[in-house]
LOBA-428368 format. One record per residue (C-alpha): residue number from 1; residue in three letters; chain; x, y, z. Coordinates in Angstrom, 3 decimals. Layout:
# residues N
 resi resn chain       c1       c2       c3
  NUM  Ala     A        X        Y        Z
...
***
This chain:
# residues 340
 resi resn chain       c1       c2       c3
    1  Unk     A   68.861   16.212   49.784
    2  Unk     A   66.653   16.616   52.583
    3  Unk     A   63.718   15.024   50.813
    4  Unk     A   66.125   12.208   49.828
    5  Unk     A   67.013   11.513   53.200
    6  Unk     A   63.394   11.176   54.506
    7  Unk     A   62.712    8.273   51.951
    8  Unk     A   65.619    6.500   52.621
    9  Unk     A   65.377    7.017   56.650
   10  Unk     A   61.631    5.655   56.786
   11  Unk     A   60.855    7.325   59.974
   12  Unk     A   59.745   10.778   59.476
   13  Unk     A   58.449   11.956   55.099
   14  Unk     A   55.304   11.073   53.658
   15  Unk     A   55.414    8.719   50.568
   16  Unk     A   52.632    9.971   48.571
   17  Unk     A   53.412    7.269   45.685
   18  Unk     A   51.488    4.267   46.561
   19  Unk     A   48.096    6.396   47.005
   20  Unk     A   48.793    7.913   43.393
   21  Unk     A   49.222    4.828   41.772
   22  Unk     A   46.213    3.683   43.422
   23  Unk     A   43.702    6.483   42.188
   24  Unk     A   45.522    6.227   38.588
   25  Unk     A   44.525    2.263   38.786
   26  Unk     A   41.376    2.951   39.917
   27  Unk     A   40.939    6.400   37.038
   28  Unk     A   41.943    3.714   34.667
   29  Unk     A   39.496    0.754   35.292
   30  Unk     A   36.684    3.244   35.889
   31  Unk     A   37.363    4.343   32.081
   32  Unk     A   37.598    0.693   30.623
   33  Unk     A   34.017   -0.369   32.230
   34  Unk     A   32.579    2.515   31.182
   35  Unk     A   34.256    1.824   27.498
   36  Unk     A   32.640   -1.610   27.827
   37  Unk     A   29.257   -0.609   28.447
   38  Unk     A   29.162    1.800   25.598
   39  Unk     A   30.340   -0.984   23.402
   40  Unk     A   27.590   -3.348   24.956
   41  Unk     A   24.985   -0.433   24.118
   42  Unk     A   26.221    0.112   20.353
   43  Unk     A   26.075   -3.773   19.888
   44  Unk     A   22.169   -3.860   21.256
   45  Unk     A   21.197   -0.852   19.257
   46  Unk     A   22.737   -1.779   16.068
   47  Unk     A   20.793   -5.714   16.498
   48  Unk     A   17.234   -3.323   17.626
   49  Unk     A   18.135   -1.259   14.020
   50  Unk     A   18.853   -5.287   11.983
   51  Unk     A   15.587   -6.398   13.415
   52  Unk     A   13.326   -3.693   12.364
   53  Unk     A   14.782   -3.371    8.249
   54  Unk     A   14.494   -8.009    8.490
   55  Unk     A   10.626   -6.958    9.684
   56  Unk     A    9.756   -4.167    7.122
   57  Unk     A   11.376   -6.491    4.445
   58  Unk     A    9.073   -9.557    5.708
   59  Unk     A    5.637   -7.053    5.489
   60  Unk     A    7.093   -5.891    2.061
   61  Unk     A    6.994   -9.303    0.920
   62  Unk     A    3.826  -10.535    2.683
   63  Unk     A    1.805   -7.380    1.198
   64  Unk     A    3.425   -8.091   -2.220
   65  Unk     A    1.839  -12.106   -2.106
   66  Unk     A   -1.243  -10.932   -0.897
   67  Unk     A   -1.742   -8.579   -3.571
   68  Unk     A   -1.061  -11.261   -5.685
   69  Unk     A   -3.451  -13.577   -4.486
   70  Unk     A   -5.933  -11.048   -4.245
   71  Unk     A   -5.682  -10.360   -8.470
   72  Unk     A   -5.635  -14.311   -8.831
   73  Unk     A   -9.009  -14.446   -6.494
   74  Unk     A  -10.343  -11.582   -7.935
   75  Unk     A   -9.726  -13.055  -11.670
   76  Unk     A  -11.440  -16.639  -10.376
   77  Unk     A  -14.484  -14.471   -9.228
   78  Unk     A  -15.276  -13.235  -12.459
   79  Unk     A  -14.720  -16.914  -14.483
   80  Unk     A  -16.695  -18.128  -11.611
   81  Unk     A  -19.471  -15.522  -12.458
   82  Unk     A  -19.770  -16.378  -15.794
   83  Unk     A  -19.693  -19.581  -15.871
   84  Unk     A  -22.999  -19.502  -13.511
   85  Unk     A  -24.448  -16.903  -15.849
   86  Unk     A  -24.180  -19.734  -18.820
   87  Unk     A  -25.639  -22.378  -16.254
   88  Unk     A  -28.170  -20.400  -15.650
   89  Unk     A  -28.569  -19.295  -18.925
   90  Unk     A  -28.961  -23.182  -20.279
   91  Unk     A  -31.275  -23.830  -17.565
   92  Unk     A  -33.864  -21.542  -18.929
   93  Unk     A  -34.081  -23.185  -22.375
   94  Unk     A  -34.161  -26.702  -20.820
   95  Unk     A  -36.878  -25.970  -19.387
   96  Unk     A  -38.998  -23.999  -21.579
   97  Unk     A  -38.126  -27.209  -24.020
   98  Unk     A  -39.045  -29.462  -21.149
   99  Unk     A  -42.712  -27.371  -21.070
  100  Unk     A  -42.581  -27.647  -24.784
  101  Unk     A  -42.371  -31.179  -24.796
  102  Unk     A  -44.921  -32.077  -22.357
  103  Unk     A  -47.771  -28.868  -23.792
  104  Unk     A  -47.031  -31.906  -27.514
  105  Unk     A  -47.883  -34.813  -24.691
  106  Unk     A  -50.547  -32.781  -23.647
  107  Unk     A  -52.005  -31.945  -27.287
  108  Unk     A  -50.980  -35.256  -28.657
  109  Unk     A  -53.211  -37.074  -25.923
  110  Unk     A  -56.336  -34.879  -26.128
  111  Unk     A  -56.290  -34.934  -29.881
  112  Unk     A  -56.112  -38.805  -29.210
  113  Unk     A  -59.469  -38.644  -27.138
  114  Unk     A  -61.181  -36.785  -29.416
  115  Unk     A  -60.584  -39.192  -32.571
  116  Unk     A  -62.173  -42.669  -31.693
  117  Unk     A  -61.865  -45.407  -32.779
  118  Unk     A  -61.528  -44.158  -36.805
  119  Unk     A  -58.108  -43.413  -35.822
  120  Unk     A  -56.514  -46.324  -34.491
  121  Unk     A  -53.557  -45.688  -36.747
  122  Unk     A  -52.646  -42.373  -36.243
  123  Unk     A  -53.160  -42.779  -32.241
  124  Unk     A  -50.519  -45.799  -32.541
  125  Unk     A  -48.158  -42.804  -34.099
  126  Unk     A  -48.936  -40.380  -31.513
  127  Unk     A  -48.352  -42.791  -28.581
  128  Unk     A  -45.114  -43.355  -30.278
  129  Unk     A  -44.199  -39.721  -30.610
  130  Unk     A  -45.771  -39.034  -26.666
  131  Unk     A  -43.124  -41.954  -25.361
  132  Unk     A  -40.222  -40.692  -26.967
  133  Unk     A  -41.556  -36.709  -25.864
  134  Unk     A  -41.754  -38.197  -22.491
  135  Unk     A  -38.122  -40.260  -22.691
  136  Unk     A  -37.114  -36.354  -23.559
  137  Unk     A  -38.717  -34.691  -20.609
  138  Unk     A  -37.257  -37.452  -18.133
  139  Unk     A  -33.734  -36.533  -20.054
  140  Unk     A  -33.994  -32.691  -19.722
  141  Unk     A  -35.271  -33.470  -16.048
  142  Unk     A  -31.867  -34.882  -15.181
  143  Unk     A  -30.080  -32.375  -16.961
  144  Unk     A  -31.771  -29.347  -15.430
  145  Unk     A  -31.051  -31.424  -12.165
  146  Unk     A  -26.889  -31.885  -12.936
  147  Unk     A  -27.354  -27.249  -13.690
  148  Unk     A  -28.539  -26.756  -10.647
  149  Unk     A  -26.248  -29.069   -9.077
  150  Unk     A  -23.217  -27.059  -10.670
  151  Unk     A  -25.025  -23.954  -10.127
  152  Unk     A  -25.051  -24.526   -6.224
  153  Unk     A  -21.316  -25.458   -6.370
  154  Unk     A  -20.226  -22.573   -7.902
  155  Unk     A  -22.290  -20.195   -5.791
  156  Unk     A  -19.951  -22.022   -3.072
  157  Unk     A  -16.807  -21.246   -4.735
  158  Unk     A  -18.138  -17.849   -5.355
  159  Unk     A  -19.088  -17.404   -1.919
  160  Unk     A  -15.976  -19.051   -0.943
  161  Unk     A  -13.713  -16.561   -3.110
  162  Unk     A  -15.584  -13.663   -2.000
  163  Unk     A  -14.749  -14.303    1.440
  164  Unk     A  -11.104  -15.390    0.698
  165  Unk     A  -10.608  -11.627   -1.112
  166  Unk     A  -12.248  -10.312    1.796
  167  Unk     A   -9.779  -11.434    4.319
  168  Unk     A   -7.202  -10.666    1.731
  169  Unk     A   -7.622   -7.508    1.810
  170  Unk     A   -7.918   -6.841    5.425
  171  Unk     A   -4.297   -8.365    5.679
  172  Unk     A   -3.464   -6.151    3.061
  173  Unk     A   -4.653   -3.067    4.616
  174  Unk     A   -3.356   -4.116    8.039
  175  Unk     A   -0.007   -5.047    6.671
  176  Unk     A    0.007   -1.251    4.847
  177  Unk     A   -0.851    0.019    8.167
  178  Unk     A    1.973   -1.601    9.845
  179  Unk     A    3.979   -0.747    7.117
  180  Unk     A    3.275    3.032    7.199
  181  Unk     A    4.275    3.009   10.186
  182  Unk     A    7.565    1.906    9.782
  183  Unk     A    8.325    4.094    7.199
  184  Unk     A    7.427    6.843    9.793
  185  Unk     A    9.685    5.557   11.858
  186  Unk     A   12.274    6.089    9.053
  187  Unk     A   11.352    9.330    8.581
  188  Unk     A   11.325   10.388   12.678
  189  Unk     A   14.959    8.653   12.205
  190  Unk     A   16.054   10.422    9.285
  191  Unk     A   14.826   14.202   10.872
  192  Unk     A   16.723   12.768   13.704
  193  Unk     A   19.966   12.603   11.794
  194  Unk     A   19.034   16.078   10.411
  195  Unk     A   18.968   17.715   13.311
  196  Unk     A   22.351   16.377   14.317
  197  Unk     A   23.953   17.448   10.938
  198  Unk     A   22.351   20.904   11.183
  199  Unk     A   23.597   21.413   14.936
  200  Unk     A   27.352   20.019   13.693
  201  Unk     A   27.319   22.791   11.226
  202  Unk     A   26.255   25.586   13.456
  203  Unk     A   28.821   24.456   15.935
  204  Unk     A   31.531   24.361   13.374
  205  Unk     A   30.376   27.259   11.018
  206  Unk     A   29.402   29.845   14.151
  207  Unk     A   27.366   32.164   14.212
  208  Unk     A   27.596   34.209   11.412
  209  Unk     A   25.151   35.992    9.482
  210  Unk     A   26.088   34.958    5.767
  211  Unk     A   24.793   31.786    6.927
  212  Unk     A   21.971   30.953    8.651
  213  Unk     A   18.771   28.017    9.270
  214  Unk     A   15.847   28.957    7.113
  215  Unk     A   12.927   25.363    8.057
  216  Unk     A   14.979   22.776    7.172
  217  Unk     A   17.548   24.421    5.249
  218  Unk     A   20.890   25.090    5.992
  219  Unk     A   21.347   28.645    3.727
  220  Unk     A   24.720   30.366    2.643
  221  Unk     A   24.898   33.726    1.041
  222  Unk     A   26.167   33.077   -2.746
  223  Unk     A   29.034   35.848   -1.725
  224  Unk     A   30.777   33.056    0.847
  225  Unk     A   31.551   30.814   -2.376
  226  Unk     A   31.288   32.972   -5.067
  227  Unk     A   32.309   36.245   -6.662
  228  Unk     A   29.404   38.171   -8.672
  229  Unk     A   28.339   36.484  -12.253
  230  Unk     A   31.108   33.452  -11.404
  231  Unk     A   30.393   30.152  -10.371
  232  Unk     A   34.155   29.371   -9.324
  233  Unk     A   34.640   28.829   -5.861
  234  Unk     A   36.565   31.365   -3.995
  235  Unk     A   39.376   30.133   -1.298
  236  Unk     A   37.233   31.050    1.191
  237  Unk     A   34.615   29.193   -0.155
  238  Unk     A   36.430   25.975   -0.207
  239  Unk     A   37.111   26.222    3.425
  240  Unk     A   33.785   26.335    4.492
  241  Unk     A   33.350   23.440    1.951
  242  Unk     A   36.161   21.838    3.494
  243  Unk     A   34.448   21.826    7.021
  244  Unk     A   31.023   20.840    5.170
  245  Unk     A   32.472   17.828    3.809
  246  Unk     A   33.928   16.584    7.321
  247  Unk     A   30.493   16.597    9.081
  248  Unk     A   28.827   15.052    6.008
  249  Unk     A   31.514   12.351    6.071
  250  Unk     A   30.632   11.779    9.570
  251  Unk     A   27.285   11.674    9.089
  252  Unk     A   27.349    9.032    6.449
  253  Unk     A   28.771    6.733    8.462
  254  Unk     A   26.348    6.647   11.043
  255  Unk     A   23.235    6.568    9.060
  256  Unk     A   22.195    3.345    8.204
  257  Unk     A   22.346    2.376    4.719
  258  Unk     A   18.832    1.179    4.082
  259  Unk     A   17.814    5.074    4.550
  260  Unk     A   17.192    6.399    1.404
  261  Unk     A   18.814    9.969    1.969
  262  Unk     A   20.527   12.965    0.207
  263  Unk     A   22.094   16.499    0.544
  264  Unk     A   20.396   18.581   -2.192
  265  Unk     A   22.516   21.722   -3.212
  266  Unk     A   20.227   24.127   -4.632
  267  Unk     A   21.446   27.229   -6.369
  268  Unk     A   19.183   30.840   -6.076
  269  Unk     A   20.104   34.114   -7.705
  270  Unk     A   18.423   37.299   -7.368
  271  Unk     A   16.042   38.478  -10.017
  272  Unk     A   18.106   40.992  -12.064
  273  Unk     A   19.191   39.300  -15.521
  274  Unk     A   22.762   38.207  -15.782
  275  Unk     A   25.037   39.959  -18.704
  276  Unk     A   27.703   37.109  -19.095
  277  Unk     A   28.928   35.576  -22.112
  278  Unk     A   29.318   32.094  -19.901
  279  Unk     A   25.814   32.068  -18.998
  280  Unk     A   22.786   32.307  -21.083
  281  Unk     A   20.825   33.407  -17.849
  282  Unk     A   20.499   33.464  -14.229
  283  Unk     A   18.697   29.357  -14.276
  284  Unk     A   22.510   28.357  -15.931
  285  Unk     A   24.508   30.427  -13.165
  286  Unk     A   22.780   28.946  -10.556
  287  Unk     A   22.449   25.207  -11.770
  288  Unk     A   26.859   25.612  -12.369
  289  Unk     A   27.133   27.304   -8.706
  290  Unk     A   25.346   24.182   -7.264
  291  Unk     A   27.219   21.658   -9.192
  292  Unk     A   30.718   23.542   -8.128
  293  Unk     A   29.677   23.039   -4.593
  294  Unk     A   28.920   18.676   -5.691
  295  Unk     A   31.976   18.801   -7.178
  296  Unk     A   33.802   19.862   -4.489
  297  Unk     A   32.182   17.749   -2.031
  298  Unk     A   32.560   14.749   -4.018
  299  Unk     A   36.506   15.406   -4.037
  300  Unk     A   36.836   15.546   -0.224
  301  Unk     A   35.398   12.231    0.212
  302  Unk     A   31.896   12.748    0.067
  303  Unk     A   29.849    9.631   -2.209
  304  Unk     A   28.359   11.016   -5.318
  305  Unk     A   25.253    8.594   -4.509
  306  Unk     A   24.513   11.164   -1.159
  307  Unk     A   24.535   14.222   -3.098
  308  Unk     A   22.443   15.846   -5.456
  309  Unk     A   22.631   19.658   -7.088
  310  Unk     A   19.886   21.769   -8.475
  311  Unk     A   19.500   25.281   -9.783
  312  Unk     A   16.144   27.285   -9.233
  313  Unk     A   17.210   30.772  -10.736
  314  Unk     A   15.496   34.105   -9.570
  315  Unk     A   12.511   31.693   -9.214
  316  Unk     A   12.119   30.862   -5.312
  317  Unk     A   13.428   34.010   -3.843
  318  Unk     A   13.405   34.427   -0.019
  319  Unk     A   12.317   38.426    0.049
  320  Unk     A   10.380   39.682   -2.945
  321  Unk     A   11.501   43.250   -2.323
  322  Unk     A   13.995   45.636   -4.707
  323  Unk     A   16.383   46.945   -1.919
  324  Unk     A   19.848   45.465   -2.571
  325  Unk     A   19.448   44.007    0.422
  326  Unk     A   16.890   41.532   -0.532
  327  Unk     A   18.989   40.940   -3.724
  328  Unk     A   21.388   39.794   -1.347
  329  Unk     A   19.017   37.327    0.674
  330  Unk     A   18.083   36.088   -2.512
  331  Unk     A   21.498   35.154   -4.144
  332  Unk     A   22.158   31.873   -1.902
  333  Unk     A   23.379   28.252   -1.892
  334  Unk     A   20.719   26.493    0.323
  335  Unk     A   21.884   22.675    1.660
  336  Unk     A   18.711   20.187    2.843
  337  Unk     A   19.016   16.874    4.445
  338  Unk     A   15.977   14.356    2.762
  339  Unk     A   14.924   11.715    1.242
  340  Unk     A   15.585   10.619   -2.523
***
């Protein structure tokens, strides 16, 4: 009653309502710009991300004409070749027929001198057959003329080709260079995106020493899923699984789809030989444990396209000793963020 009074008589309590409505306003507004900016951010980055998969796609298609042209100037190169080979070869035997003709002029005239005047005749034939050898040496003259003519041309076009490959394939091998390096920058992305799936599971999963980071592996002991010789998932199991399947969800979402990524399951078992009617041997126990684990990701949400399973046996094994505890190091389901 007392506080009642001293908001109704004005002259002596403290109103403290105005000033917390004020800081609430202010709480408030400070939250929505900072909401905008983030949303300012994401809209940059994702247009940075467009921009570089538009420009790999461009050099993709720019190395893929170049190549082309490169076969077509390459296979013009080699017609070009031949066909100056035949030139050349024709221009040979016009002109040994060319010397031919004039070594007849050149017998036909001195036998001419040598007759006199007995052989007035046979000198009228000759001079006959030298004009019409000559008419033929004046013919082959232009022709050897028109080969070389077409012989210098196509040394052009040769030369011209040559040159044309040449730049060819320094575009070529700059656009590969370009383009290695944005598939490096796929790859520093993807390992990126590893590392943040890796350190969402160890937050999640805890520390705990069934499972554990072996390189870039994310390994659980076979006995979290599994009961000995059985490749049924145990309640436990699923729970993990459960947990698994959250952060891969997640995860799928914020890698972009042009990466070409999966989570590979791999199966291990230790090297003792399995004595099971439902499995032929430890490869089959192993390959089924994997799949179980696909399976069950696959029906909490995760695409089948993102995962793949695999079963290595007793084959890989982590320790290579005979204590049971290296069998138990060795029987494992090992998860690994890469590439397809």
């Amino acid at each position: 009653m007392a506080l009642g009074r001293s908001r109704h008589n004005g002259g002596t309590g403290l109103n403290y309502w105005p000033g917390f409505v004020d800081a609430l306003s202010t709480l408030v507004l400070a939250i929505v710009f900072l909401l905008s900016v983030f949303l300012v951010v994401q809209f940059y980055l994702s247009q940075e991300v467009s921009g570089k998969d538009k420009a790999l796609e461009r050099l993709n298609a720019q190395i893929a004409q170049l190549t082309s042209l490169l076969s077509l100037e390459k296979i013009t190169s080699g017609g070009l070749n031949d066909q100056i080979a035949q030139l050349r070869a024709n221009l040979a035997t016009t002109e040994a027929e060319r010397d031919r003709a004039k070594g007849q002029i050149e017998s036909l005239s001195g036998g001419a001198g040598g007759s006199g005047g007995d052989l007035n005749k046979q000198l009228a034939t000759e001079k006959q057959i030298s004009e019409r050898a000559l008419a033929q040496v004046e013919v082959l003259n232009q022709q050897i003329s028109a080969l070389r003519r077409q012989l210098a041309a196509l040394e052009d076009a040769l030369n011209a080709s040559e040159q044309k490959g040449k730049e060819s394939q320094e575009k070529i091998a700059d656009l590969g260079q370009r383009l290695n390096v944005a598939l490096a920058q796929r790859v520093q992305e993807l390992s990126r995106y590893r590392s943040e799936f890796f350190g969402r599971l160890r937050t999640i999963l805890g520390d705990r020493p069934d499972i554990r980071i072996v390189g870039d592996r994310f390994v659980f002991q076979s006995e979290v899923f599994f009961d000995s010789g059985s490749a049924a998932l145990l309640p436990e199991g699923r729970n993990e699984l459960d947990q698994l399947a959250t952060a891969l969800s997640e995860l799928e979402k914020k890698i972009p789809a042009e990466i070409p990524w999966v989570l590979r399951v791999d199966g291990h078992t230790d090297v003792r030989p399995i004595n099971s009617p439902q499995f032929k041997s430890n490869w089959d126990l192993s390959a089924a444990r994997a799949i179980s684990v696909v399976q069950y990701l696959i029906s909490r949400g995760v695409s089948p396209q993102r995962l793949v399973a695999a079963g290595f046996g007793e084959f890989q094994p982590l320790d290579t000793g005979t204590t049971e505890e290296a069998y138990k190091r060795n029987r494992r389901i090992e998860l690994k963020l890469t590439e397809k």
